[in-house]
C-alpha positions in Angstrom: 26.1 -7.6 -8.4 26.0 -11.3 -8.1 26.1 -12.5 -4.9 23.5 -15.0 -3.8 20.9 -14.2 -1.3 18.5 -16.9 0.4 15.5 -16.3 0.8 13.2 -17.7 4.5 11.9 -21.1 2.2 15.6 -21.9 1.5 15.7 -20.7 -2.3 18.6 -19.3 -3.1 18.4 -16.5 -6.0 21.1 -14.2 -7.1 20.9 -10.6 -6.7 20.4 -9.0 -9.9 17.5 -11.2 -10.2 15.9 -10.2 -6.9 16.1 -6.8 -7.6 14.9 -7.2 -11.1 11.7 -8.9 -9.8 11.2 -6.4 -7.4 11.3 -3.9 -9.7 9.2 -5.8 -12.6 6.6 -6.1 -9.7 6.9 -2.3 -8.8 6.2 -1.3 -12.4 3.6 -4.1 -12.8 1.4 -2.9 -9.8 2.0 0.9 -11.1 1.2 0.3 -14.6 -1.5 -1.8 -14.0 -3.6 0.0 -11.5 -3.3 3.1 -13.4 -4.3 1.7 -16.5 -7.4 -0.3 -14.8 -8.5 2.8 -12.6 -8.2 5.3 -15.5 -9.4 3.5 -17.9 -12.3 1.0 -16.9 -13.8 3.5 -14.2 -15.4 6.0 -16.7 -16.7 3.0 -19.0 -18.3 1.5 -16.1 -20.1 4.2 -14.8 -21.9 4.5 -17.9 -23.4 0.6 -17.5 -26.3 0.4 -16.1 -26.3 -0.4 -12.1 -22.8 0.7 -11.8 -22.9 4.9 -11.3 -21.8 5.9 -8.5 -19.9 2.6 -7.3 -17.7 2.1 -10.5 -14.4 3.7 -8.7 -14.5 1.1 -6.0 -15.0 -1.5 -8.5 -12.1 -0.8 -10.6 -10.3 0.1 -6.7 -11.2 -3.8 -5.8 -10.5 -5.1 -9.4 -6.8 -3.4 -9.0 -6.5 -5.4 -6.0 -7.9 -9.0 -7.6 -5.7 -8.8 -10.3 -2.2 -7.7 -9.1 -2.0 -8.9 -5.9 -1.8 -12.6 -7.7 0.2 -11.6 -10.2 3.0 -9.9 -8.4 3.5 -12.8 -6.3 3.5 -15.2 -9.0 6.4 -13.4 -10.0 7.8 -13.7 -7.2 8.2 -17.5 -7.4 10.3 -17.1 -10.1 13.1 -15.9 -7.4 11.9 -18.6 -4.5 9.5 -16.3 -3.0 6.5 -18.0 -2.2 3.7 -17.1 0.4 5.9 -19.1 3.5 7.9 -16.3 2.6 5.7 -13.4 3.4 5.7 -14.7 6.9 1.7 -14.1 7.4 1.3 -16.0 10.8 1.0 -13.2 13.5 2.3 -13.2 17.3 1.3 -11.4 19.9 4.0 -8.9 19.9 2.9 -8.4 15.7 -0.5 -7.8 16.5 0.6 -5.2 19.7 3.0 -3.3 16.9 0.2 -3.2 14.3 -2.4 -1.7 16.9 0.4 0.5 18.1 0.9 2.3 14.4 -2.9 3.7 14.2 -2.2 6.4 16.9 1.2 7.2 15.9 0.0 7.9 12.3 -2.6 10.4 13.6 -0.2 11.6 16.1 2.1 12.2 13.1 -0.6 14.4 11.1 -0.8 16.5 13.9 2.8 17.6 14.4 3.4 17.4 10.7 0.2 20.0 10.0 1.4 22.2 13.0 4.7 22.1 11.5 3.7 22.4 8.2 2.0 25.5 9.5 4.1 27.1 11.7 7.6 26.6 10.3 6.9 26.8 6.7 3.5 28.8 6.6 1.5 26.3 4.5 -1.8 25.2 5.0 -1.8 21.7 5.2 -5.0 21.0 3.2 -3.7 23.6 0.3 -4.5 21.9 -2.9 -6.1 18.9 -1.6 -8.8 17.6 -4.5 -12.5 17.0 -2.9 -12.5 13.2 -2.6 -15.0 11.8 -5.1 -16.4 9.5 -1.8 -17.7 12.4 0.1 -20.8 12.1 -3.1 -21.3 8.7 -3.0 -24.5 7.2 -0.7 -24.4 5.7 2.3 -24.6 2.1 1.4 -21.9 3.0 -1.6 -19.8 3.7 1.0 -20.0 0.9 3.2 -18.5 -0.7 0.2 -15.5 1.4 0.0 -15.0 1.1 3.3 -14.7 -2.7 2.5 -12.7 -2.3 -0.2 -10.5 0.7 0.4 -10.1 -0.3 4.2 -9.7 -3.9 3.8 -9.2 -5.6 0.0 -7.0 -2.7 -1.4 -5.0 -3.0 2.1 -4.4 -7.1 1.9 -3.5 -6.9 -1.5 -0.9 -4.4 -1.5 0.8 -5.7 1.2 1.0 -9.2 -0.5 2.3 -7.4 -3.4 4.7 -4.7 -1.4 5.8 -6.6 2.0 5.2 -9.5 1.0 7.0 -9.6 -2.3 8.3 -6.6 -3.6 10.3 -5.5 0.2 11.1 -9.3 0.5 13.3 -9.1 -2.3 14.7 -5.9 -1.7 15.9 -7.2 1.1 17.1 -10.2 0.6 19.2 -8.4 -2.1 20.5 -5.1 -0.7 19.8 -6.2 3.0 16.8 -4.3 5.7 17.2 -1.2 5.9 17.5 -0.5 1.5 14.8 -3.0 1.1 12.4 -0.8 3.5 13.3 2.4 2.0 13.3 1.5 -1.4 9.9 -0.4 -1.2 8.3 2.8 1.1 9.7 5.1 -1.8 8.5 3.2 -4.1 5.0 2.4 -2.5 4.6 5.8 -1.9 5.4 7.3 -5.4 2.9 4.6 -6.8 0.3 6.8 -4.7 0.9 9.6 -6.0 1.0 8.4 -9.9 -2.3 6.4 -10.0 -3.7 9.1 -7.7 -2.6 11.9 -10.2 -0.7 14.2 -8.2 -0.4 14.4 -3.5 -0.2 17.6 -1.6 2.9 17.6 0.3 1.1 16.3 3.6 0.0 13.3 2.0 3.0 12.5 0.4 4.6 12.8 3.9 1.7 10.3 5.4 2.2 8.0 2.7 6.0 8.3 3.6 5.3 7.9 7.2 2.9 5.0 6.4 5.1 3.3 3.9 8.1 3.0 6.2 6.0 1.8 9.4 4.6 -1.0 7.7 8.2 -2.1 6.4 9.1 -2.0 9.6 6.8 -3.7 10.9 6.6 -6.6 7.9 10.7 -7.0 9.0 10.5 -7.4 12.6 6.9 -8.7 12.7 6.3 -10.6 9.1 3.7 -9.3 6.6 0.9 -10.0 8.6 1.6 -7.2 11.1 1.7 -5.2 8.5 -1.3 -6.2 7.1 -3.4 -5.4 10.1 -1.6 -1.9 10.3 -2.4 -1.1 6.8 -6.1 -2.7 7.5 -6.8 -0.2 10.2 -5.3 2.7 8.9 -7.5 2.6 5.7 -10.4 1.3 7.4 -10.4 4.4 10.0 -9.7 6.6 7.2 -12.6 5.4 4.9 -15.2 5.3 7.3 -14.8 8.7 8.8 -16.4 9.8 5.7 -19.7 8.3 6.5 -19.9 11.0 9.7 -18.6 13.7 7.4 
């Protein structure tokens, strides 16, 4: 495919190259957080001061570092941040509150489901999560970091550039599921492995925010992802 596609600053890029940025941006992020959590968390728990805090420091480096490099590549096709349509209205912020409850309303009926239908316990497999260990004040800081850095910067990097060209190349609905697949496989690689509920969260998740960064901009999903995490990572400090 050929045709050109315009992106919201005017830029017109053809398809092919759209797609190929999205998917050089995909593989970028993947690549990149795996290689930086696997491979610089160990090291730096062994310095001294660093212990028990050197998987949020490697989380918040992930962030740092790709988030700016994804959308530098996304200037090469015309998208630049006016693209990722961060100003929020009303109605944006409204939608992004809204998600919160429907996510936990979703792992409710997903786990009865889950349960009922196919006999599976929904927390089968799951890993214990290396946070339930860490101090109080450690995490305070992934609650900062996991709630809101990690959040911001993957939704530059996903809405923001990554879904952007999507779908400006294969049009809304593609360039939501594509970038929810996508976003969610990323999970589940860098992770190393998801039970079945979290993939379906992730899922759930992954195609609310693109929903929202379509109709709303990438600020609304922003705030979505911001809350999410945030109310996640912090229930851990009343576990």
């Amino acid at each position: 495919m050929t045709d050109a596609h315009t992106t919201t600053s005017g830029v017109t890029s053809p398809t092919n190259s759209l797609a190929a940025v999205a998917a050089l941006g995909s593989v970028l992020w993947v690549v990149g957080e795996f290689a930086i959590r696997q491979g610089l968390t160990r090291p730096l728990a062994d310095l001294p001061g660093f212990g028990e805090v050197a998987p949020i420091a490697t989380l918040a480096l992930t962030g740092v570092v790709l988030a700016p490099l994804v959308a530098v590549l996304g200037t090469r096709v015309g998208i630049d941040p006016a693209d990722w349509e961060l100003s929020l209205s009303k109605r944006g912020v409204v939608a992004a509150v809204a998600t919160l409850p429907a996510y936990y309303v979703f792992i409710i009926a997903a786990s009865a489901v889950a349960a009922a239908v196919f006999g599976i316990d929904p927390a089968a497999g799951t890993r214990g999560f290396w946070a339930a260990e860490l101090s109080t004040g450690a995490l305070v800081a992934l609650v900062a970091v996991n709630g809101v850095l990690g959040p911001i910067a993957e939704e530059i990097a996903w809405r923001g550039v990554v879904q952007t060209a999507l779908t400006d190349a294969f049009g809304a609905l593609a360039g939501i599921a594509l970038t929810a697949v996508v976003f969610a496989a990323k999970h589940v690689v860098v992770d190393l492995g998801a039970t079945p509920m979290r993939v379906a969260t992730l899922l759930f998740l992954a195609f609310a925010w693109g929903v929202l960064r379509h109709r709303y901009g990438t600020g609304s999903a922003m705030i979505a992802h911001v809350l999410a995490n945030t109310t996640a990572t912090a229930s851990l400090l009343f576990v």
